[in-house]
TIPALO-474933 format. One record per residue (C-alpha): residue in one letter; x negated, y, z; residue number from 0. Coordinates in Angstrom, 2 decimals. Layout:
<atoms>
aa east north up i
a X Y Z NUM
...
</atoms>
This chain:
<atoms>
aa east north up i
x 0.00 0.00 0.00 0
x -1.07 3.54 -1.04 1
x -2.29 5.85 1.57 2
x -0.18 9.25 1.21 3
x -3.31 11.39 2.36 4
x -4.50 9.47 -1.12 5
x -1.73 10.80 -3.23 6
x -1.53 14.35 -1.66 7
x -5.15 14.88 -2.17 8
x -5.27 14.77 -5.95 9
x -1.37 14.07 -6.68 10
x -2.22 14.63 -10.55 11
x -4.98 12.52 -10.44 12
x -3.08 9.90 -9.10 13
x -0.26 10.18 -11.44 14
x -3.41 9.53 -14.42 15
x -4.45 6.63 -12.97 16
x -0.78 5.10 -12.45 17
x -0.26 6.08 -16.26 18
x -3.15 3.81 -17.07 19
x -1.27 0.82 -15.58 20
x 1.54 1.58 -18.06 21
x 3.92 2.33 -14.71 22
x 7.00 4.34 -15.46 23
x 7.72 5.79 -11.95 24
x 5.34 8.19 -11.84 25
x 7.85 10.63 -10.42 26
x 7.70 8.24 -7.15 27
x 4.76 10.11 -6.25 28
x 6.63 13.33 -5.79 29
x 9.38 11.37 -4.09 30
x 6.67 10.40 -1.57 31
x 5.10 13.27 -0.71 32
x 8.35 15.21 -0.09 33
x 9.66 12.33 2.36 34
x 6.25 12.53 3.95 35
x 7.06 16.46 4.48 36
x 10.29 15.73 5.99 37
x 8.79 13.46 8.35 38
x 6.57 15.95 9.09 39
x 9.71 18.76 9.63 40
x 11.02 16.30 11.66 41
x 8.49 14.75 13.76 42
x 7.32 18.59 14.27 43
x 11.20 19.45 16.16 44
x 10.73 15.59 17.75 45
x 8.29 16.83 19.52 46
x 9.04 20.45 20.42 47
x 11.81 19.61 22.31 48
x 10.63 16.42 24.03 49
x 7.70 19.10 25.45 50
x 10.47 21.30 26.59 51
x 12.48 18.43 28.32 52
x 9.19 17.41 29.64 53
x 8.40 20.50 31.20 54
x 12.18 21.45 32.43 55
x 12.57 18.08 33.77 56
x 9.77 18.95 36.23 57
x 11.04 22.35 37.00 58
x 14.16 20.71 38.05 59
x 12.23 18.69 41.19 60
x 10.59 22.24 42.05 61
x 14.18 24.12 41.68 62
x 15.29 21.48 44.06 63
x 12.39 21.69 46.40 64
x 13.03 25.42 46.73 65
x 16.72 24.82 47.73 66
x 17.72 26.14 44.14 67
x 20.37 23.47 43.13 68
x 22.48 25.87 40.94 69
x 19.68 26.92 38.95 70
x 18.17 23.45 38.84 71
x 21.75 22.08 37.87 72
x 22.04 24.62 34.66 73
x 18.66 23.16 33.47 74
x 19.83 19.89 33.71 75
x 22.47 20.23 31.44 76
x 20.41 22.06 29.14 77
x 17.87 18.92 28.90 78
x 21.26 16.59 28.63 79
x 21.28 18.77 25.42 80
x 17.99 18.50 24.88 81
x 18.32 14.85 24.83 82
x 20.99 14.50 22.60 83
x 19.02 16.41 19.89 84
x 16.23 14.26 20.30 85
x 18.20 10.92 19.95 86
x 19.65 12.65 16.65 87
x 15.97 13.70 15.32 88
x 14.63 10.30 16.58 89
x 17.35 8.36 14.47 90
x 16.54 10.38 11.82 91
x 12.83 9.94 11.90 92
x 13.15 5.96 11.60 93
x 15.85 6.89 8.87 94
x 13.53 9.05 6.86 95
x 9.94 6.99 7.83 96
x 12.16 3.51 6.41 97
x 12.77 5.70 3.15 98
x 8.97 6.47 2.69 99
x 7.89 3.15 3.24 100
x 10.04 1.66 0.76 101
x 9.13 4.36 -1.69 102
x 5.11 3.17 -0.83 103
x 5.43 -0.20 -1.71 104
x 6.78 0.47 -5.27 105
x 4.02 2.05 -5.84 106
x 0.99 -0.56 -7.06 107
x -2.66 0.95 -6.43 108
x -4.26 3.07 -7.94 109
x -6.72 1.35 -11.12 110
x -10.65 2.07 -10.60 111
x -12.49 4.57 -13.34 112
x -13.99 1.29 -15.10 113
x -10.47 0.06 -15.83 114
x -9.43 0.18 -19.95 115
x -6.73 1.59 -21.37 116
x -4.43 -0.87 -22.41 117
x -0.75 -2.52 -21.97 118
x -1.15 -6.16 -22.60 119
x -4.00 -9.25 -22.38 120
x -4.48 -8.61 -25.83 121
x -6.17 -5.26 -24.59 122
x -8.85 -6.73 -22.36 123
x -12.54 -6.58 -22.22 124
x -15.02 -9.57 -23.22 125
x -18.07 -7.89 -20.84 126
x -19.94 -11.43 -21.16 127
x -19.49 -14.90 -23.27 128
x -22.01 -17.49 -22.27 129
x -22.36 -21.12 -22.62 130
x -21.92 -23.83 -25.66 131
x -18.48 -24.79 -27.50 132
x -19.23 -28.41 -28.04 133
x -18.85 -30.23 -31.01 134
x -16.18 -32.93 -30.43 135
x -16.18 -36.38 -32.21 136
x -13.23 -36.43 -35.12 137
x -10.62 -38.03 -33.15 138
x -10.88 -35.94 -30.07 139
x -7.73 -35.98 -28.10 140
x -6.16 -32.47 -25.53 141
x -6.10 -33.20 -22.12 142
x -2.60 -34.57 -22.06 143
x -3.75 -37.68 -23.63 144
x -6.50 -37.88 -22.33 145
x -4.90 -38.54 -18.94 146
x -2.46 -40.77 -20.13 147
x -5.30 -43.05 -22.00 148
x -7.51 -43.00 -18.77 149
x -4.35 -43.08 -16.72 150
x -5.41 -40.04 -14.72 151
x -2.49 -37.69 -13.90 152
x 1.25 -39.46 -14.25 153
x 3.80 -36.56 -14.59 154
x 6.99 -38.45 -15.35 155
x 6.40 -39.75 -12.03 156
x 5.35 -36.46 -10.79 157
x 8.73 -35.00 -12.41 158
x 11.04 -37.79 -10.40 159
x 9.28 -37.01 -6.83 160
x 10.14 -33.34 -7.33 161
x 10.63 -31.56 -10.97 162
x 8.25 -30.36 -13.67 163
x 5.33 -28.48 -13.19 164
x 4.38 -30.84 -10.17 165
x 1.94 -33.45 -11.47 166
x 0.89 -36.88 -9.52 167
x -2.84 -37.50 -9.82 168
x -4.02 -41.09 -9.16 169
x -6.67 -43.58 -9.21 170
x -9.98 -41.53 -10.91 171
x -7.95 -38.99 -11.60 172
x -7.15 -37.95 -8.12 173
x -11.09 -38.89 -7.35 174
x -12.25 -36.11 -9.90 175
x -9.51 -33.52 -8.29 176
x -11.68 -34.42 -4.79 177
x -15.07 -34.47 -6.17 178
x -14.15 -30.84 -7.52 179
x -12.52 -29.71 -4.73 180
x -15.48 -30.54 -2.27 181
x -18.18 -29.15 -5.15 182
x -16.44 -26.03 -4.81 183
x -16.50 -25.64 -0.61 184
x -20.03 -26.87 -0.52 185
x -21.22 -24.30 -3.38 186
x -18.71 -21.24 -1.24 187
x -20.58 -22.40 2.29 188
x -24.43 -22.83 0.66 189
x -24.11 -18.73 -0.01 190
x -22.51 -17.78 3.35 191
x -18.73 -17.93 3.37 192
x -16.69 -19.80 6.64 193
x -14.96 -22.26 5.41 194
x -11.15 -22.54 6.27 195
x -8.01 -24.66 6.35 196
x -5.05 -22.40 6.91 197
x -1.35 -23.10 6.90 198
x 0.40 -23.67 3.75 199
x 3.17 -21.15 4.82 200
x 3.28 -17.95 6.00 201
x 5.71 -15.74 7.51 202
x 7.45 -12.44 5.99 203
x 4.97 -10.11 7.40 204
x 1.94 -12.07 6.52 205
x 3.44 -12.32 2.51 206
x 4.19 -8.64 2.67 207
x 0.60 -7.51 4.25 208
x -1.09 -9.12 1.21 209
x 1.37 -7.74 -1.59 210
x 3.29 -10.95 -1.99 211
x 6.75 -8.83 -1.10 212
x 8.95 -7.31 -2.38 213
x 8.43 -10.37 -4.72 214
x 9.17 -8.46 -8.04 215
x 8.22 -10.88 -10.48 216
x 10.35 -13.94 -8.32 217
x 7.12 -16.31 -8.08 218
x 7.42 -17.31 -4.40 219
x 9.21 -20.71 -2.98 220
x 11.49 -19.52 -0.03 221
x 12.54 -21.46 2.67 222
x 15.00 -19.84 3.64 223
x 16.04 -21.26 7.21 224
x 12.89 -20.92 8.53 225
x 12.17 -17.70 6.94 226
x 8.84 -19.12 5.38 227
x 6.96 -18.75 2.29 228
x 4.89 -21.40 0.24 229
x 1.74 -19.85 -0.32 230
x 0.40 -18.93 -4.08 231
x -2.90 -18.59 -3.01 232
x -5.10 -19.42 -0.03 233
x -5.77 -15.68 -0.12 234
x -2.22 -14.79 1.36 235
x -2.80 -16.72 5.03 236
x -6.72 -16.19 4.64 237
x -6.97 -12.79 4.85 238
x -4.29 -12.10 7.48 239
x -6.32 -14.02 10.10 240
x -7.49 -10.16 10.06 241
x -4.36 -8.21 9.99 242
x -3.87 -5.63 12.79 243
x -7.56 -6.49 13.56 244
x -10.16 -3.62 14.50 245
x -13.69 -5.15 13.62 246
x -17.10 -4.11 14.53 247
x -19.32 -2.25 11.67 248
x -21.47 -5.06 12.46 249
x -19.26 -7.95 11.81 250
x -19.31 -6.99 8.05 251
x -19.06 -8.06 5.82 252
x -16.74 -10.81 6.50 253
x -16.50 -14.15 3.86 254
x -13.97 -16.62 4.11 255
x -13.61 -19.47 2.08 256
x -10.55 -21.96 1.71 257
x -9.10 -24.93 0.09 258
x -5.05 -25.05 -0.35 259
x -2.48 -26.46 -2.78 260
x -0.92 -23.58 -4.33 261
x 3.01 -22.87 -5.31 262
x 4.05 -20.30 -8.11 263
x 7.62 -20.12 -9.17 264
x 6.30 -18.99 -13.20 265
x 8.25 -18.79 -15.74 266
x 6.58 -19.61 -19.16 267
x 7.48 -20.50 -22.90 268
x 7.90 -24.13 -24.10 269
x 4.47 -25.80 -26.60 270
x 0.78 -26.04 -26.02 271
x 0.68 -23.44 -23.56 272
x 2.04 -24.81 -20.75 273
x 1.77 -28.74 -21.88 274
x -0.10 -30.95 -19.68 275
x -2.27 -28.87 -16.76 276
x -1.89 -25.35 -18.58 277
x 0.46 -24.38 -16.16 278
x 2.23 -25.85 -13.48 279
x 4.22 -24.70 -10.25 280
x 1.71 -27.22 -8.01 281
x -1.83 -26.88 -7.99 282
x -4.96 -27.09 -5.87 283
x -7.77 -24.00 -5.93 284
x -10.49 -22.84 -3.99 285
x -10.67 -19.17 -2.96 286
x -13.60 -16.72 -1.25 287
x -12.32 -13.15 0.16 288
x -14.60 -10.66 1.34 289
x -13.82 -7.78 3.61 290
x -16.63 -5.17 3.52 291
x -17.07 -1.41 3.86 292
x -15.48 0.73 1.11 293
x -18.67 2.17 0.09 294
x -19.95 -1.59 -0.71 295
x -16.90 -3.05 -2.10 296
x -17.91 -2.68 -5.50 297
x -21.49 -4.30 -4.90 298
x -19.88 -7.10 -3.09 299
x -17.37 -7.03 -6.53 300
x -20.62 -7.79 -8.34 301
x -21.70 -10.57 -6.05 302
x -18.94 -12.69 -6.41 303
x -18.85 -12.44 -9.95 304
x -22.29 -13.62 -10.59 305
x -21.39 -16.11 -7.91 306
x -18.30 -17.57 -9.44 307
x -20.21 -17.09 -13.18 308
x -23.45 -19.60 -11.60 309
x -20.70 -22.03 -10.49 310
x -19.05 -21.99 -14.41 311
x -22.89 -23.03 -15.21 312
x -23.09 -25.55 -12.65 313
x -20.33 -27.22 -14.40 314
x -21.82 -26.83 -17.95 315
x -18.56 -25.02 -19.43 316
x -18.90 -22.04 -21.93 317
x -16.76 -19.09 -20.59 318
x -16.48 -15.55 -20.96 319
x -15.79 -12.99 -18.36 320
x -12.93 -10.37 -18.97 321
x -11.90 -6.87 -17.48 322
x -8.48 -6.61 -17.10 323
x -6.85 -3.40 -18.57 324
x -4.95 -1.24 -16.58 325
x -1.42 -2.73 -18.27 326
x -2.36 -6.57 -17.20 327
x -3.96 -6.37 -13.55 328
x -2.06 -7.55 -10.74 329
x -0.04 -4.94 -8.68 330
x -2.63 -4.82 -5.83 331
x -5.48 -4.50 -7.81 332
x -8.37 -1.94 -8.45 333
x -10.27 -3.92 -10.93 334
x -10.05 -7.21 -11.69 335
x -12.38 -9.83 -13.66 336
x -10.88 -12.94 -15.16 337
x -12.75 -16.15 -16.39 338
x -11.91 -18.20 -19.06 339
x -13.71 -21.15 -20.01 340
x -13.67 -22.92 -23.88 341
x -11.24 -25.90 -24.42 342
x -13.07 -27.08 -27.19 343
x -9.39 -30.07 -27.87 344
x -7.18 -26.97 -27.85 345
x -9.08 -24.46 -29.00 346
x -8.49 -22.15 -26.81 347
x -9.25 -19.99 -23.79 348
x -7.92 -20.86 -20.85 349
x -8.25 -18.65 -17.29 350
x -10.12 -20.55 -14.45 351
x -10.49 -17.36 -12.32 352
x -9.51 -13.82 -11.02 353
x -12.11 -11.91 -8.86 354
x -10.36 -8.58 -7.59 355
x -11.14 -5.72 -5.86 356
x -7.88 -4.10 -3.87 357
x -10.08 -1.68 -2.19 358
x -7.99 -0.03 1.06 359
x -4.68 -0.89 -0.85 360
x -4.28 -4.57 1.03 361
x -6.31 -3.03 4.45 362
x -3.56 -0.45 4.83 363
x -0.23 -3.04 4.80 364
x -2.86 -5.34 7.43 365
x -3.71 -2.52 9.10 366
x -7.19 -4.56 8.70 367
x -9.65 -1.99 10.05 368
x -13.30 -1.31 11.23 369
x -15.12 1.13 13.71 370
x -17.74 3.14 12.32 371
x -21.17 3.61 14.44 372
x -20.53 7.07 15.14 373
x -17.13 5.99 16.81 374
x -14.31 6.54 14.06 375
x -11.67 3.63 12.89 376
x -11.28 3.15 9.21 377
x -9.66 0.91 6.59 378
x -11.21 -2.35 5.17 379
x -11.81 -2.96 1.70 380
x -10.17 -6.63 0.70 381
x -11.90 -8.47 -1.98 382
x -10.71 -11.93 -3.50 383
x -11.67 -14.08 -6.54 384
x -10.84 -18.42 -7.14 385
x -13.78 -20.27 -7.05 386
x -12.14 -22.30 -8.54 387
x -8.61 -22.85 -9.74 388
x -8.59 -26.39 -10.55 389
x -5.71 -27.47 -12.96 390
x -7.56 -25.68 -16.36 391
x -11.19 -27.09 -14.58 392
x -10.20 -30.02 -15.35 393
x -8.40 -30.22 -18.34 394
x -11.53 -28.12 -19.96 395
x -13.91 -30.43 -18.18 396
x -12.04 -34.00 -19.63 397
x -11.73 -32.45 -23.09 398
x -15.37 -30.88 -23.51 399
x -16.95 -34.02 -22.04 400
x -15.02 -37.00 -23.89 401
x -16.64 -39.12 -26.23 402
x -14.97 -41.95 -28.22 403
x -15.17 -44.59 -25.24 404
x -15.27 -42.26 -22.40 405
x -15.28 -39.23 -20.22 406
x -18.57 -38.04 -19.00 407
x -18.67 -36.03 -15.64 408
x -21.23 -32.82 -15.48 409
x -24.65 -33.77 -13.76 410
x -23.96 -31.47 -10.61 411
x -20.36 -33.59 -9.81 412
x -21.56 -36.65 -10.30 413
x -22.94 -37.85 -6.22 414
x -19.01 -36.51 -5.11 415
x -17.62 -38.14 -8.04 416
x -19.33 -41.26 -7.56 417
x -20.21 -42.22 -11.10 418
x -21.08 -40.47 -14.68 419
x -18.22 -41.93 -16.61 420
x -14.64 -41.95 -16.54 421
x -13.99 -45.26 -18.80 422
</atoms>
């Protein structure tokens, strides 16, 4: 959520960078700022006449003291009126503080200077391509055959024990998930990030404090009894383990790592792109988060990059690393970098990873904050990339590594797979 000392410091400013996102409310801004100055009106009268019912209230024991009980009952009737002004102020205070708040979370943050111009995907920037397409052997076969001839993932079954989009790995097949999964943790602890295992649903505040609500797009699985969301991301629980949390300057930056199954609600087209693993409302990823100083956000940005980008080599895939224009980054979002790696069956790109910095946007909803050395409490930055989603790892990995006979397994997963060969 958007700081309003933010917007009323350079409101045009603010309005430019909101523009870049394509967002249409820019007038929201305006809307903001004048609730914020009724607040102000309000919280300003608030507290003129609580002083004065402060002060007459102790006039009244002296009055009485003094043997003055017709003086001291006048000025108790005037703070009974007193009162009743500041019950009416107070209700609308909460009235008027409820209005700006739901005006602030409309509003998605504010895009960094490095962020393109642009409105779809199609706008994006290729800042690096790296690795080798390989050459595949005439009859190579997409993913979704190639788990059904090594009988690796069964989704018919998958679609009986709950619906589509929920795939049932098995046999090597769930082995490989594993062997990726614990490649992943081991790589995220080696450079310095706590590993974690947190719940797989969160409450109401903890979705809203990471911008999962208002749910505008309708991705996340409610249960409604309980009031409880299925997380999309190990990122949502993760990083409110720090939410209304004052931390020392010294206990940055902070790195968290954590493995969870993740739930998405999305929507998509019928064909190749969502066939087999391409997309599916189940799947298993990896995530790091960082919480750092804002003035080293942006070099902590950089370090998980190159880190996720060394553990794309590890795996010997070719990918390319993206930044998002301002028309395709998530709502929270500063600046974002996706990877895609080569499917070299389909042809195609497909996106392994998103490595985001919110800056304060996230910190302010957690109220995730720090104390400087010289004394003074400020806001977080949030940082958060997969490392890695697994369901397009592996479909890339089986269709880049098949041969006529076999499936072979990257030299660096091998001791957690157990073997070189899928056969």
């Amino acid at each position: 959520m958007l700081q309003v000392q933010v917007l009323r410091n350079n409101v045009q400013a603010a309005k430019e960078k909101l523009a870049k996102r394509n967002f249409t409310q820019i007038n929201l801004i305006d809307e903001v700022i004048a609730l914020d100055d009724e607040r102000k009106k309000i919280q300003s009268s608030f507290d003129s006449i609580q002083s004065k019912i402060n002060t007459a209230s102790k006039e009244i024991g002296g009055l009485m003291k003094q043997g003055k009980k017709e003086e001291a009952e006048q000025l108790k009737q005037e703070v009974t009126h007193a009162k009743t002004e500041v019950a009416a102020l107070n209700e609308q205070l909460i009235a008027t503080e409820k209005s700006l708040q739901e005006k602030l979370v409309l509003l998605p943050n504010l895009p960094a200077e490095i962020v393109p111009n642009g409105k779809s995907a199609e706008d994006n920037i290729t800042v690096k391509e790296a690795g080798t397409k390989p050459t595949l052997h005439a009859h190579a076969k997409p993913h979704w055959d190639l788990i059904t001839q090594y009988n690796l993932v069964d989704f018919e079954t998958g679609s009986k024990l709950t619906g589509r989009g929920f795939p049932l790995y098995k046999g090597k097949g769930a082995k490989l998930q594993r062997a990726l999964i614990q490649l992943f943790l081991d790589y995220n602890i080696e450079a310095g990030y706590t590993e974690y295992l947190p719940p797989f649903m969160v409450n109401k505040d903890s979705a809203f404090a990471t911008g999962q609500l208002p749910d505008k797009e309708g991705q996340m699985y409610h249960i409604t009894a309980d009031e409880f969301y299925l997380i999309p991301t190990a990122e949502v629980p993760v990083t409110n383990i720090y939410r209304d949390i004052i931390l020392k300057e010294t206990d940055l930056p902070v790195k968290m790592t954590a493995y969870s199954p993740c739930f998405r609600r999305e929507a998509g087209s019928f064909g190749a792109d969502v066939r087999g693993l391409n997309r599916v409302h189940q799947f298993e990823k990896i995530e790091i988060i960082q919480l750092t100083q804002p003035e080293k956000s942006y070099a902590a940005l950089d370090e998980m990059v190159a880190h996720v980008e060394t553990l794309l080599n590890t795996l010997e895939l070719p990918y390319r690393i993206l930044r998002l224009c301002g028309g395709d980054m998530g709502f929270t979002s500063a600046l974002t970098y996706d990877f895609e790696v080569y499917s070299a069956a389909q042809q195609k790109w497909l996106e392994v990873s998103s490595v985001s910095n919110f800056e304060s946007y996230q910190a302010n909803r957690l109220k995730a904050r720090y104390k400087t050395a010289e004394g003074k409490t400020q806001l977080v930055h949030t940082l958060n990339g997969s490392s890695l989603a697994l369901p397009r790892i592996y479909a890339a990995l089986i269709e880049n590594n098949q041969t006529e006979n076999s499936i072979n397994i990257p030299k660096a997963l091998q001791p957690y797979f157990g073997g070189s060969v899928i056969s």
